[in-house]
N, C-alpha and C positions, 0 to 999 in steps of 0.2 A: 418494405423498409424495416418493419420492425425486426423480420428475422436477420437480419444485417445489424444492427445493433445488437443481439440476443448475440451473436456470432463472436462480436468484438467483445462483451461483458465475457462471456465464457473464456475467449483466449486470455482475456485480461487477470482473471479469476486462476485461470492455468498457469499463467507466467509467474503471478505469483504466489498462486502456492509450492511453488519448485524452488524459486530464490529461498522462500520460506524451509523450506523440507532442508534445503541445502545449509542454512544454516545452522538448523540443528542439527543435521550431522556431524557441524563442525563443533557442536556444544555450544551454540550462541544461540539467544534468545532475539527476539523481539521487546522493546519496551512495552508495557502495558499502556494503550491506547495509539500507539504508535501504527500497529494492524489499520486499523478503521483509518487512521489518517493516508497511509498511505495507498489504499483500495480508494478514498474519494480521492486522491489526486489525480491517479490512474485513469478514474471517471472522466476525470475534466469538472469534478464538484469545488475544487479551489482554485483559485488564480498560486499562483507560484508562489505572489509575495506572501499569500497568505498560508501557504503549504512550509515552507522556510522557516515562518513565524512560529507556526504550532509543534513545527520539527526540532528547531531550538528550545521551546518550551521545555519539549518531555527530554530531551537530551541533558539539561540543565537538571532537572528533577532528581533525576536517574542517579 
């Protein structure tokens, strides 16, 4: 099982660092801490309402 997990962390890890790549080549950035937040969500490390929460945070920041 664990290489099944390892499987999923890497596609997940690939999908997005390509959303990533693609935005900078539009000239858009990522917020700073905004990365990390949305790799745990990706994980399944926050419930939604609390991924929403920390997403408006840095959104508001910005």
């Amino acid at each position: 099982m664990p290489h099944v997990v390892t499987m999923i962390e890497d596609t997940t890890d690939y999908a997005f660092r390509n959303a990533k790549a693609s935005l900078e080549i539009e000239g858009q950035t990522l917020p700073t801490g905004s990365e990390e937040l949305i790799l745990k969500n990706l994980r399944g490390e926050l419930s939604e309402e609390e991924f929403l929460q920390r997403a408006l945070e840095i959104a508001l920041s910005v």
